[in-house]
C-alpha positions in Angstrom: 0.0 0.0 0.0 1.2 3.5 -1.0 2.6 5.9 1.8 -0.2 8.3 2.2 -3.2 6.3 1.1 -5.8 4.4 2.7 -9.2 2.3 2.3 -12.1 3.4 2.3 -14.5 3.4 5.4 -16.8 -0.1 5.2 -17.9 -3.0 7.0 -18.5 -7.0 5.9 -22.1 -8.1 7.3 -20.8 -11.9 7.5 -16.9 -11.8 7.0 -13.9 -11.7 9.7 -10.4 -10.6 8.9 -7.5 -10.5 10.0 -4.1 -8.5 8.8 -0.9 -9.2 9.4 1.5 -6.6 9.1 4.8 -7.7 6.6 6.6 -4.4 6.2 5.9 -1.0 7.7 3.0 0.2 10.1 -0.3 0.2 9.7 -3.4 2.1 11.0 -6.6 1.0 11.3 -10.1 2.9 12.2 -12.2 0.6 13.4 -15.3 1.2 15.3 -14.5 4.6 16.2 -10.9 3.3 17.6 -7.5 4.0 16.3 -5.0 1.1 16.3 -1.7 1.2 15.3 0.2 -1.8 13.9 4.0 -2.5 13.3 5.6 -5.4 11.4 4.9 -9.0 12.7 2.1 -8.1 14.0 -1.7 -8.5 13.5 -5.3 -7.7 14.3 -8.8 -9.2 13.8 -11.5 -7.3 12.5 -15.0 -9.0 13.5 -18.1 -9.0 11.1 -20.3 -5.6 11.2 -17.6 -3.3 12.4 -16.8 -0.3 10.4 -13.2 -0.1 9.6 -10.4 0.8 6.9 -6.8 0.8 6.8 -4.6 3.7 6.3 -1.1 4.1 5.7 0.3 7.1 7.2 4.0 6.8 7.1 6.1 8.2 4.2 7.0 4.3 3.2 6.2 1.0 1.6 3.2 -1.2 3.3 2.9 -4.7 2.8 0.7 -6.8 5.0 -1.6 -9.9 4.2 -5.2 -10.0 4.6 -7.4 -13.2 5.2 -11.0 -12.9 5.3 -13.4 -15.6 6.4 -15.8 -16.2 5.0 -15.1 -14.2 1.4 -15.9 -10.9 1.1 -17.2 -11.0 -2.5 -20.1 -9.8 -2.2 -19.8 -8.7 1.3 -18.8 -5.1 1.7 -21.0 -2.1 2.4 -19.0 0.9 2.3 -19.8 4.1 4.2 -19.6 7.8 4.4 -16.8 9.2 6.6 -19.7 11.0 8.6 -21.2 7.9 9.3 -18.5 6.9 12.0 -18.2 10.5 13.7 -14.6 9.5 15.4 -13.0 8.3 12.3 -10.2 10.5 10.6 -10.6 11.3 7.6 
């Protein structure tokens, strides 16, 4: 992922992921929460929760997602406004 960029806001109505974090740091809104994660590390996103990854550092992200079940056909994305702590 680009320095600078980011996802954006959504939630899956039946799918889990989880992110693991290969190279650089990633931040994460999720549920009106900011959560920062470093190489080798990971977090699990439940079903229904509004999140989106960002990265905010002037390098290189890499980081694996797995999603349980699929997401095809499993996204709803969001307005910004619609999660009132969430940067933008």
């Amino acid at each position: 992922m680009p320095a600078g960029t980011r996802e954006q806001l959504h939630f899956h109505t039946e799918a889990q992921q989880f992110f693991y974090v290969l190279k650089g740091t990633a931040t994460f809104y999720s549920d009106g929460q900011t959560t920062t994660v470093g190489e080798h590390q990971g977090i699990l996103i439940h079903p229904k929760t509004p999140h989106y990854i960002a990265n905010e550092t002037a390098g290189v992200l890499e980081f694996l997602v797995i999603s349980q079940p699929s997401t095809n056909a499993d996204r709803t994305e969001l307005d910004a406004s619609q999660e009132p702590s969430a940067a933008v």
